[in-house]
N, C-alpha and C positions, 0 to 999 in steps of 0.2 A: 204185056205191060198194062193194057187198057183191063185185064179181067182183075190185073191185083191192085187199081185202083178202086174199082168196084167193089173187090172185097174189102179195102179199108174203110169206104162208107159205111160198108153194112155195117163193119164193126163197130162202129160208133153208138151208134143204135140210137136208145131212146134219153139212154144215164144221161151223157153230153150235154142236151138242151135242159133235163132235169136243173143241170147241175148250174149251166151257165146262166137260169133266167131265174134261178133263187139268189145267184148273186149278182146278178146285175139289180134284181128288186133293191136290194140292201143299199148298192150302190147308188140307184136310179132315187131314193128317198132320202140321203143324205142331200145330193143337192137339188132337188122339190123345197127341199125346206128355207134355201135360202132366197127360193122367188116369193115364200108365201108368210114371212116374218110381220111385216107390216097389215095384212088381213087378218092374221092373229090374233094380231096386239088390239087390233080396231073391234073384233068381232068380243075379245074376250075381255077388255076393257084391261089390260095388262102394260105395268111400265116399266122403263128399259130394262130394273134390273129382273125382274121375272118373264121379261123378252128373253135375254140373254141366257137363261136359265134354262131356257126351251132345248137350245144346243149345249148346252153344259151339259146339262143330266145323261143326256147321251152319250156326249164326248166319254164323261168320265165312266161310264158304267164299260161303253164298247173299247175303248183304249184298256181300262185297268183290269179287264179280264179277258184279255185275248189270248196272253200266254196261257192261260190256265184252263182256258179252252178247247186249246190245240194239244195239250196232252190229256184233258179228262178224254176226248177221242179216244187217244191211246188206251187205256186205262177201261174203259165200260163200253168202248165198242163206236167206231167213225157213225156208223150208217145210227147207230139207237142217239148218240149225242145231235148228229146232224138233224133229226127228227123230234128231239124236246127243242131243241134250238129255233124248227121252222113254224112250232105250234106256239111257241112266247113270242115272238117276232109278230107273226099271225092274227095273232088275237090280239097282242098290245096298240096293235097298227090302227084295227077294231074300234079300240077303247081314248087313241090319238082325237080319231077321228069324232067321235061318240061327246069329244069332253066338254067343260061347261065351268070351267072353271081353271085358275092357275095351278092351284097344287094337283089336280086333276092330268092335267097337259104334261105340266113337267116329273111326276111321277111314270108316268105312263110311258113317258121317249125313255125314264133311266132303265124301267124293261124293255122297252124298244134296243135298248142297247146292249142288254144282254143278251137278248138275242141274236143279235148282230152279229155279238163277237164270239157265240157260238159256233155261227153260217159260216163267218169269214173263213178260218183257219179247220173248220169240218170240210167244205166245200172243193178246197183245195186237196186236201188230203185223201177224199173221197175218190177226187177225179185221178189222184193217183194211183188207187188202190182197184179202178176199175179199168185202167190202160197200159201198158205197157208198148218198152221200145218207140219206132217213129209213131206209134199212133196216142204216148204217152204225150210225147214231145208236141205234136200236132196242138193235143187239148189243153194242154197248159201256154200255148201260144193263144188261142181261143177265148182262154182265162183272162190269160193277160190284158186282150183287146176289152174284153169285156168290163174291166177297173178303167177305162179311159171314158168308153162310150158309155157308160153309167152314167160317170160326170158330165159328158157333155152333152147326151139327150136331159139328162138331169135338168139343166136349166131352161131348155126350151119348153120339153114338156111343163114345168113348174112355171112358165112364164104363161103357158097356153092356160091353164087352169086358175092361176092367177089372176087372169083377165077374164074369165069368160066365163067361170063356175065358184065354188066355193074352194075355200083351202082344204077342204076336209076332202073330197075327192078325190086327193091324190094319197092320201090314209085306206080310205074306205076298199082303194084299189087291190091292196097288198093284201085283205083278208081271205075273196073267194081266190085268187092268185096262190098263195099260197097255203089256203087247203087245199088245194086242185093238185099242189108239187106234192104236197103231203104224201095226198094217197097211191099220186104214181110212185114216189122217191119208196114207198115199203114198198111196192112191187117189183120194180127195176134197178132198184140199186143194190148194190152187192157190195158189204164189206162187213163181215161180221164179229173178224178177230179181235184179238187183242194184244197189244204190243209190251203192256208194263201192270204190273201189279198193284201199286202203289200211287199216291200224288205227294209229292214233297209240301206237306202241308205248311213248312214253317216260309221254305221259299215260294208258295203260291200266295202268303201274309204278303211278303215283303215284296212282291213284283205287283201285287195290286195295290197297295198301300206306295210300295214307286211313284207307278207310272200314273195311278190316279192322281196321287200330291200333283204329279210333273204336268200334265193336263189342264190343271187346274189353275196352278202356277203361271200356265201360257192362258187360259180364256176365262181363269175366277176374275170376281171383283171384288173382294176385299183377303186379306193376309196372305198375299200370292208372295211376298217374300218368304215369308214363314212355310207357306206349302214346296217355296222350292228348298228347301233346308234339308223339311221332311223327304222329299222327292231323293235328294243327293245323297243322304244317310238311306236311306232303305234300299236304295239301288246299289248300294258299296252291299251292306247284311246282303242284300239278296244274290250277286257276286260269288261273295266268300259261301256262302250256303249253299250255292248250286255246285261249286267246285269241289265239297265234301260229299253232298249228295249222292249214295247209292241211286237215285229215280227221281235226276233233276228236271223239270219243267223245260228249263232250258236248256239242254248240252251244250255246254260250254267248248265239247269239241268240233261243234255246227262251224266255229269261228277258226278252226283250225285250217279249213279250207280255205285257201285266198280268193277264189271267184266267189264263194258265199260272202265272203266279207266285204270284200268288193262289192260286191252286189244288193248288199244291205245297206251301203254308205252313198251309194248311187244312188237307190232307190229311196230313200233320205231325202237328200238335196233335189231329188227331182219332182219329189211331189209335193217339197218347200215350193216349188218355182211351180207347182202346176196350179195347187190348192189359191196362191196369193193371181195369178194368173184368172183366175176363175171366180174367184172371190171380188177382186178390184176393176178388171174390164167391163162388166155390167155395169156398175156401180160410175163410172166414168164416164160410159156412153148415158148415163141419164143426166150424167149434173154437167158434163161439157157440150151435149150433144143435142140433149133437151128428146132424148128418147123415150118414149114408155117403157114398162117393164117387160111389156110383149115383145115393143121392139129391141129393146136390149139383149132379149132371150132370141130373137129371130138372125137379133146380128151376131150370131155365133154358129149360124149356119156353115161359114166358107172354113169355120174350124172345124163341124161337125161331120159334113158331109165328107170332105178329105177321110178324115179321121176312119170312117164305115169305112172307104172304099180301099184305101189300104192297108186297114187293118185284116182282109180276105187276100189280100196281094201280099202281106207279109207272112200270114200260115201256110200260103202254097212255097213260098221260096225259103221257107222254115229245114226243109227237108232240102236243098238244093246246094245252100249259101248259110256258114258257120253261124252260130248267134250270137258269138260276139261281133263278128262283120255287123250285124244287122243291127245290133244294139249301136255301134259306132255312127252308122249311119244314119239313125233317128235319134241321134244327141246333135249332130253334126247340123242335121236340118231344121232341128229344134233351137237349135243355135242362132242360125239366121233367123228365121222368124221372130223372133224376141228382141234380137238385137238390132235390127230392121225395124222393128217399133223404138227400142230405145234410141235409136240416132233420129229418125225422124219427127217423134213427138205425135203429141195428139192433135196437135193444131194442124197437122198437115191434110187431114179431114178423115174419113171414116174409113173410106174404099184404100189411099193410100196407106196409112195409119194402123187398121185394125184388119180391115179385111183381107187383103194382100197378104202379110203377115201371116194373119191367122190359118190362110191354107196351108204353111210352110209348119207351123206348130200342129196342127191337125196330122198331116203326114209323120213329122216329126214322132207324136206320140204312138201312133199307131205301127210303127214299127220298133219304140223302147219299150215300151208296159210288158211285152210279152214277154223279150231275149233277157229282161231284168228276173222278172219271174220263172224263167227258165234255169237261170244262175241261181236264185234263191234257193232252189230245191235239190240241186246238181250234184249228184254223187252221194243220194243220200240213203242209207238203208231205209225198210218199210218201218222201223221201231223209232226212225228219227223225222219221220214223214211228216207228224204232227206237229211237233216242236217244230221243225222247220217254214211247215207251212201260218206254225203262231207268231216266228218270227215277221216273217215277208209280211204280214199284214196289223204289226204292231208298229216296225217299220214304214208301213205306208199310212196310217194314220197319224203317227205321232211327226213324221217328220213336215205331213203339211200344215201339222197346227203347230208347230215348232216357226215355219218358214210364213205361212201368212202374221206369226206372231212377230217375229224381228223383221218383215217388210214394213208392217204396218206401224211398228216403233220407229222403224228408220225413216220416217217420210210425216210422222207426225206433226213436225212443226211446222208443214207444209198447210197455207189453211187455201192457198186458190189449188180448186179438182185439177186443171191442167196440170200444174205443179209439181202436186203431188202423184199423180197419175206416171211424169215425164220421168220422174226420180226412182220410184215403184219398180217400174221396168227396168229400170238400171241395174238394181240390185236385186232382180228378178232373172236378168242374165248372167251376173255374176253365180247365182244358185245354177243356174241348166250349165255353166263352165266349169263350175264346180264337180257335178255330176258326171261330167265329159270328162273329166280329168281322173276320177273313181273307174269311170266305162274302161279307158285307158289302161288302167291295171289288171281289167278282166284279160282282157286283148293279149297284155305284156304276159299275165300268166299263163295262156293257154298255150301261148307259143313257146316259152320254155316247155313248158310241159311235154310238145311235141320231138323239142328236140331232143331232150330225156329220153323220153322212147324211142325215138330212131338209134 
C-alpha cells in the first residue's frame, strides 16, 4: 500500500505545480486588483469612470472569450494555445505594471484578459490530458482548491502591497513568474493533439458578442440596458447555431448530463455568493470597523487559513469519500457560516460577526471548489475536454459578476454600511441555499444512477 502511494506522487511529477501556480497567478491577480483600486486612481490621476474601466476591460475581454478558448485548445493543440496564452498574460502583466497613463492601464488589463481566458479553460484541460483515473481525479481536486485560495490569498497578499509597496508590484510579479512556467510548461507538459478541425466561427461571433454585451450589462456604466438586449439576442443565435453546428464551441450535449448541469448551476450561485462575499466584507470591515486595508485583508485570515488547510484534507478523502458527499458537506458548512453572519449582524463586533463565521465558510469552500469541478468535467470524452473545461470557468466568472451585481442592487438603497452590510448577507445566503439545493440534484442523480446499475 505504502509503495503505490509513492508511486502516485512520483506520478504527479512536475506538470501538477506547472499547471496549478499558472492558475492560481490568474486567480491570485484578479483579486490583487481589488486592494489596489484607490492607489491607482491616486498614482494615475484617474476618475471613477476610468477606475471602473480598469476591471471592465478585463472582465469583458476574459469572460467573452473563454468559450473560444477552450475549443481553440481543441482545434491548434492544448499544450501550443496554453503557451500563446501564458506569453500575453506575461507580458501584458509587464506593461499593467509599466503604465502611465489610463488608456495605457485599461488597454493592457483587456489583454491581460485575453490571456486569462486562454489559461483558464487550457489549464484545466491540460491537467486532464496529463492525468488519468484517481490520479486524474486527485489533480482536478488540487484545481479546484486552487480557484478559492487564489481569491483568498488574493486579498491579503493585495492588501500587504497595498500598504507597504506600490500597486505595480503585484503586476511586475507575474512577468519573471510566468516566463519561468513558460519555459518549464515546453519542457514538461505533454499534450500535443488535437481534438477538432475546425472553430464554429459564426458561433464563436455570437458567444463573445453574448457574453461580452452580458458582462457588461452587469459592471458597464452607460447603455447596460441596451447591452443586455444585445447579450439576450446573441445568446438565443448562439443556442440555435451551436445546435446545427457540425464543430460547435459548445456541445450542447455537455448539458445532456445532469451532474454537468447541475454542476454548472451550482457553480453559478456559488460564486454569486463568494465573489459578493469577498467583494463587500472588506469593504465593511473599513467603513463599520474603522479598519485599514491591511487590516481588512489581515481579517480574512480565519477564512484563509481554514480554507489551505482543508483544502489538503479534502484531496486525500477525494479518493475515500464520493464527491458528491463531499460537495454536500462544504455547501452544508458554507451554509452556517453565512447564515451565522446573517442572523447575528455586524454589530455583534468582528470575532463573533466575521471571524467565527468566516472559519466555517473557509472550510466550507475548500471542500465545494473542487467536487464542483470534478462534476463539471465528469464523464467527459478527451474531444469534449476543452468545451467543458470553457464551460466551468465561463460559469465561474460570469456568475460572480452576475451575483455581486443583484447583491449589490438589492441593498442599494441601503445608505448606513451596517445596514447594508446586515442585508448583503441575507441575500448572500440565499445564493450559497441556492447552490445547496443545485448540489442536491448532483447527489439525487448519482444515486439513481447507482441504482440503474445494480
Amino acid at each position: 500500500m505504502k509503495k503505490e502511494v509513492r508511486t502516485n506522487k512520483q506520478r504527479f511529477g512536475i506538470a501538477l505545480p506547472i499547471i496549478l501556480l499558472t492558475y492560481f497567478m490568474i486567480i491570485l491577480d484578479n483579486s490583487i486588483i481589488f486592494t489596489s483600486t484607490v492607489k491607482i486612481a491616486n498614482d494615475l490621476s484617474l476618475n471613477n469612470q476610468s477606475l471602473s474601466w480598469i476591471t471592465n476591460a478585463y472582465a469583458l475581454t476574459f469572460g467573452g472569450l473563454l468559450l473560444f478558448s477552450g475549443k481553440a485548445g481543441d482545434v491548434f493543440g492544448r499544450k501550443r494555445v496554453y503557451l500563446i496564452g501564458l506569453a500575453i498574460f506575461s507580458v501584458s502583466s509587464l506593461l499593467v505594471g509599466l503604465s502611465n497613463s489610463a488608456a495605457m492601464i485599461i488597454s493592457m488589463r483587456a489583454v491581460q484578459g485575453i490571456g486569462s481566458s486562454i489559461l483558464a479553460p487550457s489549464t484545466l484541460a491540460l491537467l486532464m490530458d496529463n492525468y488519468s483515473g484517481k490520479m486524474r481525479t486527485k489533480a482536478i481536486g488540487y484545481y479546484g482548491a486552487t480557484a478559492g485560495l487564489g481569491s483568498s490569498f488574493g486579498l491579503v497578499i493585495g492588501g500587504i502591497i497595498a500598504s507597504y509597496w506600490s500597486w505595480r508590484v503585484g503586476f511586475f510579479l507575474n512577468f519573471p513568474i510566468g516566463i519561468a512556467m513558460l519555459l518549464l510548461s515546453i519542457k514538461y507538459l505533454r499534450s500535443e493533439k488535437t481534438y477538432a478541425e475546425k472553430i464554429d466561427i459564426l458561433g464563436t461571433i455570437f458567444s463573445i458578442l453574448g457574453i461580452s454585451a452580458l458582462v457588461y450589462s452587469i459592471d458597464g456604466t452607460n447603455y447596460r440596458g441596451l447591452s443586455l438586449i444585445v447579450a439576450i439576442v446573441s445568446l438565443i443565435l448562439f443556442v440555435f447555431q451551436e445546435n446545427k453546428s457540425s464543430e460547435p464551441i459548445m456541445p450542447l450535449t455537455l448539458f445532456k448530463n445532469s451532474e454537468r448541469s447541475f454542476a454548472y448551476l451550482a457553480r453559478f450561485a456559488y460564486m454569486g455568493f463568494a465573489v459578493s462575499y469577498f467583494f463587500l466584507t472588506p469593504l465593511a470591515m473599513q467603513r463599520v470597523y474603522g479598519f485599514s486595508p491591511l487590516g481588512s485583508a489581515l481579517g480574512f485570515l480565519p477564512e484563509t487559513i481554514p480554507q489551505f488547510i482543508f483544502a489538503a484534507v479534502e484531496t486525500r478523502l477525494s479518493t475515500k469519500i464520493s464527491n458528491s458527499k463531499l460537495l454536500i458537506t462544504g455547501m452544508v458548512i458554507t451554509f452556517i457560516g453565512v447564515l451565522a453572519t446573517a442572523i447575528l449582524g455586524i454589530g455583534s463586533g468582528y470575532v463573533l460577526s466575521i471571524a467565527i463565521p468566516m472559519i466555517f465558510v473557509g472550510i466550507g469552500q475548500a471542500f465545494v471548489l473542487s467536487p464542483l469541478t470534478v462534476s463539471g468535467v465528469s464523464h467527459t470524452t478527451p474531444e469534449m475536454t476543452g468545451s467543458a473545461s470553457g464551460i466551468v470557468n465561463t460559469v465561474h466568472q460570469i456568475g460572480g459578476s452576475v451575483g455581486l451585481s443583484v447583491v449589490v442592487t438589492l441593498v442599494s438603497r441601503y445608505s448606513n454600511p451596517a445596514m447594508s452590510y446586515n442585508h448583503a448577507m441575507i441575500w448572500i445566503t440565499v445564493l450559497v441555499g441556492i447552490a445547496l439545493i443545485f448540489s442536491l440534484g448532483i447527489i439525487i442523480f448519482n444515486n439513481r444512477k447507482k441504482l440503474k446499475s445494480n
